[in-house]
C-alpha positions as MATLAB code, in Angstrom:
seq = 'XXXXXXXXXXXXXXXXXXXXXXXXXXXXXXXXXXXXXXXXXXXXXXXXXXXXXXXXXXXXXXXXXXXXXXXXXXXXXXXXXXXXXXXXXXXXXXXXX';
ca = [
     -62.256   32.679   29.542;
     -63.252   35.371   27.618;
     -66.808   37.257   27.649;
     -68.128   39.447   24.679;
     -71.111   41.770   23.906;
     -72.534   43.066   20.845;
     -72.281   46.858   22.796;
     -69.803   48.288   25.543;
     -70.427   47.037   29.186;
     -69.694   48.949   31.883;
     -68.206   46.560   34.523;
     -67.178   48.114   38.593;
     -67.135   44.601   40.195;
     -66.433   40.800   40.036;
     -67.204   37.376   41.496;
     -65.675   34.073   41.109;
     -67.128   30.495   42.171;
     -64.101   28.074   41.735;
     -63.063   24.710   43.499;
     -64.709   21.364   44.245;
     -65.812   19.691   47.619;
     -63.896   16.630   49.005;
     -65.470   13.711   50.412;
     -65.720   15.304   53.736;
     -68.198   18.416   51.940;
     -64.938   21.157   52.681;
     -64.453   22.980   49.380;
     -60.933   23.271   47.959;
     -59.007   23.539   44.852;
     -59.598   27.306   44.592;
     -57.795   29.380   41.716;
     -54.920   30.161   42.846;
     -53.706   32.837   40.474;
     -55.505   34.873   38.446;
     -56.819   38.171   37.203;
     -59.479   40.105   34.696;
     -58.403   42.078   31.722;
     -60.805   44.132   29.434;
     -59.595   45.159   25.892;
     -59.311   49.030   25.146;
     -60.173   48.484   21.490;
     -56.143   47.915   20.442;
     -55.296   45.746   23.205;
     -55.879   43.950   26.860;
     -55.608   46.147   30.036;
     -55.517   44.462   32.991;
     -57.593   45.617   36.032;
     -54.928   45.680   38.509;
     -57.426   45.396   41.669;
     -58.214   41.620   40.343;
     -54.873   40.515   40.458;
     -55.180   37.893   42.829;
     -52.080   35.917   43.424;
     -51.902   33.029   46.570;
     -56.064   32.954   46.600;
     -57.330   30.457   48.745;
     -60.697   31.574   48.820;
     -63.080   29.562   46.984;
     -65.782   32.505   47.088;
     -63.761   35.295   45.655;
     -64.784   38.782   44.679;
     -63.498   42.616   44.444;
     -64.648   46.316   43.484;
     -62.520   47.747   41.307;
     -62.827   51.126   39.313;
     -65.466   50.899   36.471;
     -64.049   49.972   32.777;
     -66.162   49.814   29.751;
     -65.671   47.523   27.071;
     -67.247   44.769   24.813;
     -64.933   42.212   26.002;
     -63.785   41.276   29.040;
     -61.360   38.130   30.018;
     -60.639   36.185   32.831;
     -56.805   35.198   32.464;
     -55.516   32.132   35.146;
     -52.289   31.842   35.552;
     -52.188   29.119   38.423;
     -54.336   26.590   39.665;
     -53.678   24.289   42.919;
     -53.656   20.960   41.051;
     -53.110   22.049   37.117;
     -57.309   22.357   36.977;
     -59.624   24.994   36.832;
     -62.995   24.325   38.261;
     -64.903   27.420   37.738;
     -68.809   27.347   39.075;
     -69.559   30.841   38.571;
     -68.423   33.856   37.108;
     -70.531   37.224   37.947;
     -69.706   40.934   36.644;
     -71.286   43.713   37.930;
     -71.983   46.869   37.012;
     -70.591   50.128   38.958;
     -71.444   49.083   42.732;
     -72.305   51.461   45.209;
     -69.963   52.339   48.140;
];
């Protein structure tokens, strides 16, 4: 999934809704691999902190140093049953410690 702008965004942080509830109301289904690349104008440069490999975590987010760029892409490499459910996607600006 990728996310453009018009001007340069500066981005410190990430969230990620993903999954589905089963008939009981637990949530599962979570992507399960997965990370965010932004493109330095010649190419894409992954964010290494958003690597997430063997996520469980249906709520997932991370901090990561601040990259600006007009693009930004969310790149899943794994899901737990070949689909990706994705609720929510939320970038942040620089966050403060």
């Amino acid at each position: 999934m990728e996310f453009r702008w018009d001007k340069p965004q500066s981005v410190g942080a990430a969230r990620i809704v993903s999954g589905y509830r089963t008939g009981d109301g637990a949530l599962t289904g979570a992507l399960r691999a997965f990370c965010f690349e932004w493109h330095d104008g010649q190419q894409w440069q992954a964010i290494s902190q958003t690597n997430a490999v063997d996520n469980s975590a249906a709520d997932w987010h991370c901090r990561f140093p601040v990259v600006v760029a007009d693009r930004l892409r969310l790149l899943v490499t794994e899901t737990q049953i070949d689909i990706s459910r994705i609720w929510e996607i939320e970038l942040y600006g620089k966050v403060a410690d």
